[in-house]
C-alpha positions as CSV (number, residue, x, y, z in Angstrom):
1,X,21.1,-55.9,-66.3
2,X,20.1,-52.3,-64.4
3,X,22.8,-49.8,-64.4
4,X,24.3,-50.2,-60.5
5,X,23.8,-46.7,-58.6
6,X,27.4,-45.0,-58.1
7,X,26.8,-41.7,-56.2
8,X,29.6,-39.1,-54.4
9,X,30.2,-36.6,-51.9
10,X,32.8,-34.3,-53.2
11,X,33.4,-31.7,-50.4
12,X,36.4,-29.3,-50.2
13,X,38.6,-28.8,-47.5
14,X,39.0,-25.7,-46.8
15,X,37.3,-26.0,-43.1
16,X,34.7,-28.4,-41.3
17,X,32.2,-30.5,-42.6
18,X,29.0,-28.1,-42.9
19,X,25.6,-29.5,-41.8
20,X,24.6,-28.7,-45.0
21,X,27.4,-30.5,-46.4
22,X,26.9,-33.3,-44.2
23,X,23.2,-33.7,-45.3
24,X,24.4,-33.8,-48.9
25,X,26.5,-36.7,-48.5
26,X,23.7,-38.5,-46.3
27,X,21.4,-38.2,-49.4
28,X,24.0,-39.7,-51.4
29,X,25.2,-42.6,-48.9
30,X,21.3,-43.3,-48.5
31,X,20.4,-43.3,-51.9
32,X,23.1,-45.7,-53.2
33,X,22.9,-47.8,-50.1
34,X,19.2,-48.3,-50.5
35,X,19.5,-49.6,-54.1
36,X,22.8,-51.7,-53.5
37,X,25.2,-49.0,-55.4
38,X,28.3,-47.5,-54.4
39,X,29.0,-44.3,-52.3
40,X,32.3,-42.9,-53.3
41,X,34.4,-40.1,-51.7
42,X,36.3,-37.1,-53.6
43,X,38.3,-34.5,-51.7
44,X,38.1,-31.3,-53.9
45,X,41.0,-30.1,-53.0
46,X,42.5,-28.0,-56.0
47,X,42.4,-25.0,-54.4
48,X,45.7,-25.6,-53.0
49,X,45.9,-21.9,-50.8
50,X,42.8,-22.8,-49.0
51,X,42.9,-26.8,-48.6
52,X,44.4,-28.2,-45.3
53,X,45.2,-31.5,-44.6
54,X,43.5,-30.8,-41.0
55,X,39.9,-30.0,-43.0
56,X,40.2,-33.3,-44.6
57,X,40.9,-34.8,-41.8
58,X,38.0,-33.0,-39.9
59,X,35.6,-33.6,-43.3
60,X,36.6,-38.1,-43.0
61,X,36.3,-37.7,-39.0
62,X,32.3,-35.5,-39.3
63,X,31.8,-38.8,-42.0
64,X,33.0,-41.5,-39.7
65,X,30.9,-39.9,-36.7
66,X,27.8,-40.1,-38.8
67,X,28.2,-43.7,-39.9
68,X,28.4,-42.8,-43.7
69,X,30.6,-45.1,-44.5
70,X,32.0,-44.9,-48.2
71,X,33.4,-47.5,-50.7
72,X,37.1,-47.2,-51.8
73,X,40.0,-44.9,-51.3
74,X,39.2,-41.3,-51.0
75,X,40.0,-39.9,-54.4
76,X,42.4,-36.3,-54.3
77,X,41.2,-34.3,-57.0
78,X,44.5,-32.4,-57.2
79,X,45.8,-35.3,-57.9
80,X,44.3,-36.0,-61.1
81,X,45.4,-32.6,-62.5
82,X,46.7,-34.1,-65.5
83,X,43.9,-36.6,-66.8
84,X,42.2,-33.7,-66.6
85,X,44.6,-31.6,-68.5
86,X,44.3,-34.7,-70.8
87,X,40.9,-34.3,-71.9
88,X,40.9,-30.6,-72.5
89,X,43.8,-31.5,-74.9
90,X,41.5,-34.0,-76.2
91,X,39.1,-31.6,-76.6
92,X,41.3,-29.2,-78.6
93,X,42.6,-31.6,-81.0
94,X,39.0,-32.9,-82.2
95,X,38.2,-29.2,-82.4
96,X,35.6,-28.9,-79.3
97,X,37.8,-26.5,-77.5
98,X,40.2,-23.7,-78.9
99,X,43.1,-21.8,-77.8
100,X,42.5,-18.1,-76.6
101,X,44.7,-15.8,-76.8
102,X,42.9,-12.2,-75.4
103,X,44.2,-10.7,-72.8
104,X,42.5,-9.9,-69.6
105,X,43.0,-6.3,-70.7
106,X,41.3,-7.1,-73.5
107,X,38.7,-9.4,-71.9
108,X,37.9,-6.5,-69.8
109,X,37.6,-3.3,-72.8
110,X,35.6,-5.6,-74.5
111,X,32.9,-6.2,-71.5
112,X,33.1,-2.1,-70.8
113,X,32.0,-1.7,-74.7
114,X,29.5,-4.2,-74.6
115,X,28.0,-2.9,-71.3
116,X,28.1,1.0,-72.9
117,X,26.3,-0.4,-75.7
118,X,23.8,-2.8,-73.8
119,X,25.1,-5.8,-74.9
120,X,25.6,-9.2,-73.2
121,X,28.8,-9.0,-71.8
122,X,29.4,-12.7,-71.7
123,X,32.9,-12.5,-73.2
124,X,32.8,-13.1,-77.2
125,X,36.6,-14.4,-78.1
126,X,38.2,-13.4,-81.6
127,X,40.1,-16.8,-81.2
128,X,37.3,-19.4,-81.6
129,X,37.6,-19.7,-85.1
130,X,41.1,-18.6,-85.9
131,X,43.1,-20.3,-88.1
132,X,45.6,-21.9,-86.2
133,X,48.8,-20.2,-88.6
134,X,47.7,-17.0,-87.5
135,X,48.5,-18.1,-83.5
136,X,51.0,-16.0,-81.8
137,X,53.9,-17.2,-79.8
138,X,51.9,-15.4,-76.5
139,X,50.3,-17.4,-73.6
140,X,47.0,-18.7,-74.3
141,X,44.2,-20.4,-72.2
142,X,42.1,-23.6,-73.3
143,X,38.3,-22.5,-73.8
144,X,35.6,-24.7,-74.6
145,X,33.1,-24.0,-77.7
146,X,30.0,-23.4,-76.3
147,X,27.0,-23.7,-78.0
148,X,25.7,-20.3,-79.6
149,X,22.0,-21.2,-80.5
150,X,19.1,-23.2,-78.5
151,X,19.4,-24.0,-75.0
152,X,20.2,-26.3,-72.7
153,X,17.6,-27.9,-70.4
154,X,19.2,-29.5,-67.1
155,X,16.9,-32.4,-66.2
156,X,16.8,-32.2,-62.9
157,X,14.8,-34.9,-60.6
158,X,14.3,-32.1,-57.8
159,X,14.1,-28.9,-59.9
160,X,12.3,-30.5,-63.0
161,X,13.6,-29.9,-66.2
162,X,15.6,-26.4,-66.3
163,X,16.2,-24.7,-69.2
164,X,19.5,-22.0,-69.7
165,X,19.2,-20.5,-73.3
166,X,22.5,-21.1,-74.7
167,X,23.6,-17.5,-75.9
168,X,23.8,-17.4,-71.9
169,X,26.9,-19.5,-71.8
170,X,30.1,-18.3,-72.5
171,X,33.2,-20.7,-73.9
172,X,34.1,-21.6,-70.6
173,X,37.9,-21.8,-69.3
174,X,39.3,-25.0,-69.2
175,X,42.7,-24.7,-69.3
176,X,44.1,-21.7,-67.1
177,X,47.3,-20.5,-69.5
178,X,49.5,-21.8,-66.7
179,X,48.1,-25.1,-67.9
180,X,45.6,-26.1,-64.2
181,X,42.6,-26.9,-65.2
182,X,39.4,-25.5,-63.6
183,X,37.5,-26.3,-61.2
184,X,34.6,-27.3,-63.8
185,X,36.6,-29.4,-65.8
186,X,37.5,-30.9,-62.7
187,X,33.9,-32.1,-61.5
188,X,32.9,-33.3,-65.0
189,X,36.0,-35.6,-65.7
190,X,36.1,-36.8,-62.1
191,X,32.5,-37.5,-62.1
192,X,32.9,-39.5,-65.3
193,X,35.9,-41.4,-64.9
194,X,34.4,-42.4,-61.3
195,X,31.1,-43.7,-62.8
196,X,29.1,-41.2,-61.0
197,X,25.4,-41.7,-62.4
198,X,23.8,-39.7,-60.1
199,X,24.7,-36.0,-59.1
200,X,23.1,-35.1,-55.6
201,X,24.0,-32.3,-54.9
202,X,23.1,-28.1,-53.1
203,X,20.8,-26.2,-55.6
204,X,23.5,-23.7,-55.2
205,X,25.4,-26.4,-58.3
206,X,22.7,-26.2,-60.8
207,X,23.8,-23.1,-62.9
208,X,27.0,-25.5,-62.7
209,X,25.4,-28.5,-64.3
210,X,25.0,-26.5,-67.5
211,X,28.2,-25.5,-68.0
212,X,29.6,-29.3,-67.3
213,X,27.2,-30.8,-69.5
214,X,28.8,-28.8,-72.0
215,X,32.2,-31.2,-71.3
216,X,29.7,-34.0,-71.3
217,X,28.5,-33.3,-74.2
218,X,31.7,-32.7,-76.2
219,X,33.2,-35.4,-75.1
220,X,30.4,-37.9,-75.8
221,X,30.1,-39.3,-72.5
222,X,26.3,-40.3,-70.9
223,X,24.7,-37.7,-68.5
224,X,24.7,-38.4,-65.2
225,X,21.4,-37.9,-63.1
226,X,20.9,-34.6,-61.8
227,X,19.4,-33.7,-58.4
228,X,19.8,-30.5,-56.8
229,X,18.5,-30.4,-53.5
230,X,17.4,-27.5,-51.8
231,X,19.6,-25.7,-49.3
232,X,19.1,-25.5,-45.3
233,X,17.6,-22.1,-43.8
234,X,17.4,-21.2,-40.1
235,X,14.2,-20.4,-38.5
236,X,13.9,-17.3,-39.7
237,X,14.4,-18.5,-43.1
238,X,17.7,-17.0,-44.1
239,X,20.4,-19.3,-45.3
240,X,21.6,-21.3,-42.2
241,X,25.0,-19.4,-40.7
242,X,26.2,-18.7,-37.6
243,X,24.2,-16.3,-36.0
244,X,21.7,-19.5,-36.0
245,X,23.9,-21.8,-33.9
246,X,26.2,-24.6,-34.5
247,X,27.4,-25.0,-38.5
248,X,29.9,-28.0,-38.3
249,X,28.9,-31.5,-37.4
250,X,31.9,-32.0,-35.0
251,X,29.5,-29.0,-33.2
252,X,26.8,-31.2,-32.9
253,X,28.7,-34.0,-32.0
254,X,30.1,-32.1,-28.9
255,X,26.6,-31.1,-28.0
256,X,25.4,-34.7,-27.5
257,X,23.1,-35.5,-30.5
258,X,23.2,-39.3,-30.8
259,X,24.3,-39.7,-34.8
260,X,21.6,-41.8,-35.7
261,X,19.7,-38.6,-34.7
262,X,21.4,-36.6,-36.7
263,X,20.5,-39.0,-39.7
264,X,17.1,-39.2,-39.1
265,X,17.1,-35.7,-38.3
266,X,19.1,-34.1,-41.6
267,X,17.5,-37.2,-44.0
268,X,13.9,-35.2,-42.5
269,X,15.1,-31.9,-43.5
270,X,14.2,-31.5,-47.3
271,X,13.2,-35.3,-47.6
272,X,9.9,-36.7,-46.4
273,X,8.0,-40.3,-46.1
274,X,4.4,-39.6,-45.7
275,X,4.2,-38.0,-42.1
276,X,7.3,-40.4,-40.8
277,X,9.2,-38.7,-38.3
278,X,11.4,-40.7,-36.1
279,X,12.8,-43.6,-38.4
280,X,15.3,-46.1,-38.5
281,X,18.8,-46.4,-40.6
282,X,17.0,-49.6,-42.0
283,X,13.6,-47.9,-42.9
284,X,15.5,-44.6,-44.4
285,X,17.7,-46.7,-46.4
286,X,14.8,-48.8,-48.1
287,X,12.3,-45.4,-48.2
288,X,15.1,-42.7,-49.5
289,X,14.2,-41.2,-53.1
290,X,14.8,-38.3,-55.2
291,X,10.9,-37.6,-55.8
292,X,10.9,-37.1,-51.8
293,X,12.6,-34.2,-51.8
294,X,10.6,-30.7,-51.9
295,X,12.1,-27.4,-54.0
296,X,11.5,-25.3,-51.4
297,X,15.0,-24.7,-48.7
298,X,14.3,-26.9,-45.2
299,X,14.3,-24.8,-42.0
300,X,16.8,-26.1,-39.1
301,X,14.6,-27.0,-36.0
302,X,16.5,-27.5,-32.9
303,X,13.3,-28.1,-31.3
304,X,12.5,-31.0,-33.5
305,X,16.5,-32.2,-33.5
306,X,16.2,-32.3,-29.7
307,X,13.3,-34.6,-29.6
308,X,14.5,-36.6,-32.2
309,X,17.5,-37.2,-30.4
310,X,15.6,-38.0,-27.2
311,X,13.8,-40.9,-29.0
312,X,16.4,-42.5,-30.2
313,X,18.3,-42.5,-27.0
314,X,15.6,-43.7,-25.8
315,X,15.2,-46.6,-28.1
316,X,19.0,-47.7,-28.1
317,X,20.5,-50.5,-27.2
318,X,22.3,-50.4,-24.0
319,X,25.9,-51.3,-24.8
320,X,25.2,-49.2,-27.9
321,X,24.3,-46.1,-25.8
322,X,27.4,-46.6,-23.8
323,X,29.8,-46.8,-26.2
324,X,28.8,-43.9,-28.0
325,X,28.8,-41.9,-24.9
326,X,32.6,-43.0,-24.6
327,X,32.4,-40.9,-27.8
328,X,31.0,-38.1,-27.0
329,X,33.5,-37.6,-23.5
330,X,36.7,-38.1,-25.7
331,X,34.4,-35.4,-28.2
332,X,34.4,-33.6,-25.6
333,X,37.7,-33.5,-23.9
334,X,35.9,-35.7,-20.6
335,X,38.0,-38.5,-19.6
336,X,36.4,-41.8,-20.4
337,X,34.2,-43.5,-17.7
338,X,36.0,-46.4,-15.7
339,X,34.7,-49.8,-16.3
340,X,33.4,-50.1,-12.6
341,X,31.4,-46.3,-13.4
342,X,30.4,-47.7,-16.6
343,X,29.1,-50.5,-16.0
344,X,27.2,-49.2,-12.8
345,X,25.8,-46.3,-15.4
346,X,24.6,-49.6,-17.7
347,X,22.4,-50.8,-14.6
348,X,20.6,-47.0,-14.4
349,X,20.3,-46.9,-18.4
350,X,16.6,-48.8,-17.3
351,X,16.2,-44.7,-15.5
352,X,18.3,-42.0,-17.3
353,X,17.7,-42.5,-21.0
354,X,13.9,-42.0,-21.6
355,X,14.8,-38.7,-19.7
356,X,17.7,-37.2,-21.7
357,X,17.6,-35.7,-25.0
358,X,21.6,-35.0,-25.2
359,X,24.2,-37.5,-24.3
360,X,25.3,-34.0,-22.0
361,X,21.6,-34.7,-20.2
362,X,22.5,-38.1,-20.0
363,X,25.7,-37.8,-18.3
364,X,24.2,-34.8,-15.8
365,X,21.4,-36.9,-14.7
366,X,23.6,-40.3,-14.0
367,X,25.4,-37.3,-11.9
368,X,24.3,-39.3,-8.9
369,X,26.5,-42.4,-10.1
370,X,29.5,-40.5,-11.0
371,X,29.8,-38.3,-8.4
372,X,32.0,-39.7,-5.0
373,X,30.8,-39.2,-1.8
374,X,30.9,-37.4,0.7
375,X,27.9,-35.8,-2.4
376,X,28.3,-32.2,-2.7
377,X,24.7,-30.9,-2.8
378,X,23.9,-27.6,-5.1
379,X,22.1,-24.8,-3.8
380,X,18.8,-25.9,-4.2
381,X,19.2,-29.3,-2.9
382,X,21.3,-28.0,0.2
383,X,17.9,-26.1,0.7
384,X,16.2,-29.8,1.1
385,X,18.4,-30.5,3.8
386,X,17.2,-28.3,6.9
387,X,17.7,-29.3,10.1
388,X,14.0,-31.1,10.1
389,X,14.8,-32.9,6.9
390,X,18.5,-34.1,8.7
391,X,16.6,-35.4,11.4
392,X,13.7,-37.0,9.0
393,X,17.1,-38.7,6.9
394,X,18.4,-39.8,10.3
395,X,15.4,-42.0,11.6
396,X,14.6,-43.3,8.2
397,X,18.0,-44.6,7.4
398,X,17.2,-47.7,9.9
399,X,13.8,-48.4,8.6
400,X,15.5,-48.7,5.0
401,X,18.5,-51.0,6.3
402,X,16.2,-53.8,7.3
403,X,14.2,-53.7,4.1
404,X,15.4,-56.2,1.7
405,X,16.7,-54.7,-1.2
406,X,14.0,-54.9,-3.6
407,X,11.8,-51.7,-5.0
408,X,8.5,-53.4,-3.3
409,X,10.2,-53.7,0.2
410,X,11.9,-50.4,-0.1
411,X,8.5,-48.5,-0.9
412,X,6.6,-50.8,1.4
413,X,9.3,-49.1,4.1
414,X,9.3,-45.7,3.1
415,X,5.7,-45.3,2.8
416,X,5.2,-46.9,6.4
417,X,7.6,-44.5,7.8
418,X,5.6,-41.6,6.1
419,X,2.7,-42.8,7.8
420,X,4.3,-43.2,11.0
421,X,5.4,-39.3,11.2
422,X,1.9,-38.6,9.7
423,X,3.3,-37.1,6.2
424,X,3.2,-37.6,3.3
425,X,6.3,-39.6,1.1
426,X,6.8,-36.2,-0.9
427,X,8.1,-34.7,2.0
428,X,11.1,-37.4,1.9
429,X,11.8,-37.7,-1.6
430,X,13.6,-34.2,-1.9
431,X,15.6,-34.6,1.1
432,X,16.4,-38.4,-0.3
433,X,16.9,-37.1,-3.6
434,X,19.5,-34.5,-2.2
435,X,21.5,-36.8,-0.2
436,X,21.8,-39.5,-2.9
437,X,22.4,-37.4,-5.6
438,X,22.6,-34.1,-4.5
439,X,20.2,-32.9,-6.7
440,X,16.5,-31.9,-6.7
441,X,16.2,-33.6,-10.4
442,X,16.6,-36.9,-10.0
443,X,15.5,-39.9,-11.2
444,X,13.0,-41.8,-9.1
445,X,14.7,-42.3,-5.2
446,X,13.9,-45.8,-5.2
447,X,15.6,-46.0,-9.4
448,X,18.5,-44.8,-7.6
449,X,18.7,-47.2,-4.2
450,X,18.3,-50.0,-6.5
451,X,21.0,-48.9,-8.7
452,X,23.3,-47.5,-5.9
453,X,23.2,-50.9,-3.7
454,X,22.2,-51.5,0.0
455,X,26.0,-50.3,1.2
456,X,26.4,-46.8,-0.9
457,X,22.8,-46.0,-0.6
458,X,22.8,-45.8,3.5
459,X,26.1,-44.1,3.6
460,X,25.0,-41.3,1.7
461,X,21.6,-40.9,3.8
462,X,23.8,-41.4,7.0
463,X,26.2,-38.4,5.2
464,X,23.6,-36.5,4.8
465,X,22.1,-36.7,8.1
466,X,25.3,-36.7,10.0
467,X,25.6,-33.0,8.6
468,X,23.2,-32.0,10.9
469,X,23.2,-27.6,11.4
């Protein structure tokens, strides 16, 4: 029976959830979905100065945005401080790991010397094969015995196989003399005891897997899978930070990225299928692999996010697109829309969302359903509204009223009226568009009578004409 696929995201909370974070647990969440596995969830949250319980909170909410759901309770690694006090213990007793008495004094003449004499000054402990009688009554730390000859090759399925030469490792820490463990010891035992069989995580963690295959290895437990993904760049090709835009998925979130843009988008950057661009949560799921991902670090497009995000707006569904939009206004600190706005902005979805690439495009260019009369027009539409164009407004407005409400007839009347003031119907749709929506980018004028009604519709041309100079 095959082996069922157990991967995790083990972020720590000591602020947001990172987009490069974010993209890490996507690879995981895809790759055990697609192959019927598990996708578990470990808070690393040992470093007790820096971890909040309001950067947990913002690391499950960046999760829950992004629809990557995870199986079981969230696992605290701080809370597991003493199993994984327990195997270092283990470790000592079956002579894998030794106690160290040097002081950091000591630790530190001892890397001077070995620098003034050119020596590796990976520390070299006098305690790793003491006789035990010979112990003092002094604090000691719990170090692991590393091997001294050969070398360890990490067998990576995005790096290929890695080899560290083992005279470059040095009896790692496990036990702080206070009696914490580290962080090390942390990720292997967690990893182990949570069935983790496959490791996906930032390139930045492979000099890591060496030293925890180290606990692996003493402890005689199998290897997980490695895969160490590249990191994300900006455009310029420098490790994504600030200075390149938003960092946190909340960010994004407030910016109006749909999030099964941001899926498609992040799974794209680092991962590829064939020349697939725009993909489905379906088609990633069944296509996601570890021999799709390329060494060399992604480069953050907001070019490419943006149109990403328009075609999936595009291709939502409806009440889909809605209630994320809800979303994105609480997100955002907008109250929600009413039911009556929402579901007249459900009738105009047909119009808006092949034009918006932001839910914050969406919502300015349904502006002419939100908005309550008497319309304010900005400056460029108050420019469509001379005098001339008042008067054009005024002696259409009857023409339309008689029309029945259909887009042929309403066309049909428009057009007839152009004729009959010999111009053309360009020279009506910017006034029209200004005194519907009080814009000058609008949908189509006719998009928006349908979607308006008969009633609304006139009152804002008869508005807008009324305001006559």
């Amino acid at each position: 029976m095959p082996e069922t696929v157990v991967t995790r995201f083990a972020p720590s909370p000591t602020g947001y959830l990172h987009i490069g974070g974010a993209r890490t647990a996507l690879f995981n969440w895809l790759y055990a979905r697609g192959r019927g596995g598990k996708f578990l969830l470990r808070i690393e949250d040992t470093d007790r100065a820096r971890s909040t319980p309001e950067a947990t909170q913002a690391i499950l909410d960046g999760l829950e945005w992004l629809g990557l759901d995870h199986d079981g309770e969230v696992i605290s690694q701080a809370a597991r401080a003493d199993r994984h006090a327990e195997v270092a213990q283990q470790l000592l007793a079956s002579g894998k790991a030794y106690k160290c008495f040097s002081t950091q004094e000591e630790i530190q003449q001892f890397r001077e010397a070995a620098r003034a004499e050119g020596r590796s000054t990976l520390f070299q402990s006098p305690w790793r094969d003491a006789d035990p009688a010979t112990h003092p009554d002094a604090p000691f730390v719990i170090r692991i015995k590393a091997p001294r000859e050969g070398a360890t090759v990490i067998k990576d399925r995005v790096q290929g196989n890695v080899t560290i030469r083992n005279d470059q490792l040095d009896d790692m820490v496990l036990l702080r003399s206070d009696g914490t463990p580290v962080y090390m010891l942390a990720v292997a035992v967690d990893d182990h005891d949570m069935g983790v069989t496959h490791v996906i995580r930032g390139d930045d963690h492979l000099n890591n897997a060496a030293r925890q295959m180290m606990i692996y290895d003493a402890m005689g437990w199998p290897l997980p899978v490695y895969a160490h993904i590249p990191l994300i760049h900006g455009p310029d090709g420098k490790k994504l930070s600030k200075r390149h835009g938003a960092l946190s998925a909340a960010e994004y979130r407030k910016m109006g990225y749909p999030a099964a843009a941001m899926r498609n988008y992040l799974a794209r950057l680092g991962w590829s299928h064939g020349d697939d661009e725009f993909f489905t949560d379906e088609e990633a799921r069944a296509w996601f692999d570890l021999d799709g991902i390329g060494k060399a670090p992604a480069r953050f497009d907001f070019k490419k996010l943006a149109n990403l995000s328009g075609r999936h707006i595009a291709a939502m569904e409806d009440a889909a697109l809605l209630h994320e939009l809800q979303g994105y206004l609480q997100a955002t600190g907008q109250p929600p829309l009413p039911d009556d706005r929402a579901k007249l902005l459900e009738t105009a979805l047909f119009c808006l969302k092949d034009r918006a690439k932001t839910f914050a495009e969406l919502v300015d260019k349904a502006a002419f359903i939100l908005n309550d009369r008497p319309i304010q027009p900005d400056a460029a539409a108050a420019a469509a509204l001379d005098d001339v164009s008042r008067g054009i407004l005024s002696e259409l407005t009857p023409h339309l009223q008689t029309a029945s409400w259909t887009r042929e007839d309403l066309e049909a009347a428009a057009m007839q009226f152009a004729a009959s003031i010999d111009t053309k119907f360009g020279k009506l749709a910017a006034p029209m568009r200004a005194a519907l929506a009080g814009r000058t980018a609008t949908p189509s004028v006719f998009d928006m009578l349908l979607v308006l009604g008969r009633e609304e519709s006139l009152a804002r041309l008869r508005d807008a004409a009324r305001d006559r100079g």
